[in-house]
N, C-alpha and C positions, 0 to 999 in steps of 0.2 A: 655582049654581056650575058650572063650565064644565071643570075639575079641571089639572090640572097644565101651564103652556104648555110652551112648545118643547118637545114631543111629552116630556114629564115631565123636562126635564133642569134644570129650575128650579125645583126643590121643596124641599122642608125632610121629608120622609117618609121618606129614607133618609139612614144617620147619613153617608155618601161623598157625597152628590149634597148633602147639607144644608152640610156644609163645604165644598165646591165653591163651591157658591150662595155662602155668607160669605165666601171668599174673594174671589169677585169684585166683592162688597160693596163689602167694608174696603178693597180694593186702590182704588177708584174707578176701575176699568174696568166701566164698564158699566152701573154701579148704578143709576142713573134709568133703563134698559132694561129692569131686574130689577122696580125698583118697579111701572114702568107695567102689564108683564106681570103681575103679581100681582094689580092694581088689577083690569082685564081680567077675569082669571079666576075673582074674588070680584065680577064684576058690575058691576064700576064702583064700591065702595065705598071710599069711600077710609082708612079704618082702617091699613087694612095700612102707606100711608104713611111713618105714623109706626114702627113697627117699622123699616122700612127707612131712613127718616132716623135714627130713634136709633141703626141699627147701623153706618150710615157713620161718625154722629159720633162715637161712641165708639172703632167699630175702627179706623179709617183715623188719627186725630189723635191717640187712647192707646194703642192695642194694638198696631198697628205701629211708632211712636216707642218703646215699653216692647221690645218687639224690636231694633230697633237699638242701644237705649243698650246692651242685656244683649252685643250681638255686639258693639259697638266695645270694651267692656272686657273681653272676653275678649281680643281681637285686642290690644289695648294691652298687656296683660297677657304676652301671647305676644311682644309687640316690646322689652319692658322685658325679660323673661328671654333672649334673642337678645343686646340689645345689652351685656349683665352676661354672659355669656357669652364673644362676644366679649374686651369689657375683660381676664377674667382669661387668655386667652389672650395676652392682647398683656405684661401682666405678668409673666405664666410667659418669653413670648420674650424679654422686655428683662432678665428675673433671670439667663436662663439667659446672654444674651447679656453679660453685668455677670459674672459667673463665670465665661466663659472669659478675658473678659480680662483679672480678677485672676487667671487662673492661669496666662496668657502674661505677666503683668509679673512675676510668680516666677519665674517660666522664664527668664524675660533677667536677673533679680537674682542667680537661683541660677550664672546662665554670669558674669557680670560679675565 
């Protein structure tokens, strides 16, 4: 073994540089960069591979789509409370606006 490449910033040894590493993973930036480097480092054996393909195909196609759905439904979540919000403002303006002007056609019945 030949120990950590890019001068250790591509390892799994520290728990910050290990999720770095996964990040750049799952993201598919870079990830066949990541693998080769690792392959390299353990000698040319190709084991490691398979770690690195199962953690694209899982991260990148489950665990980043499991991210997104969680954040579009909060965000929806957020835009359905906005626009019921809205609504009852527009309610409040047309009740209050429907009460003044039964209270100007009192006004003209009260003078007539």
């Amino acid at each position: 073994m030949r120990g950590n490449p890019d001068v250790g910033l591509v390892n799994w040894d520290n728990i910050f540089v290990a999720v770095l590493t996964q990040f750049e993973m799952i993201t598919l930036e870079g990830w066949s960069d990541v693998m080769y480097k690792v392959r390299n480092a353990h000698g040319g054996d190709m084991t490691m591979d398979i770690f690195c393909i199962f953690s694209v195909v899982f991260g990148a196609f489950f665990v980043l789509n499991l991210m997104i759905a969680v954040q579009y439904n909060f965000l929806d979540e957020a835009m359905n409370e906005v626009a019921l919000q809205k609504e009852k403002e527009k309610k409040a303006a047309e009740a209050e606006k429907s009460g003044n002007n039964m209270q100007q056609e009192l006004a003209d019945n009260i003078m007539a």
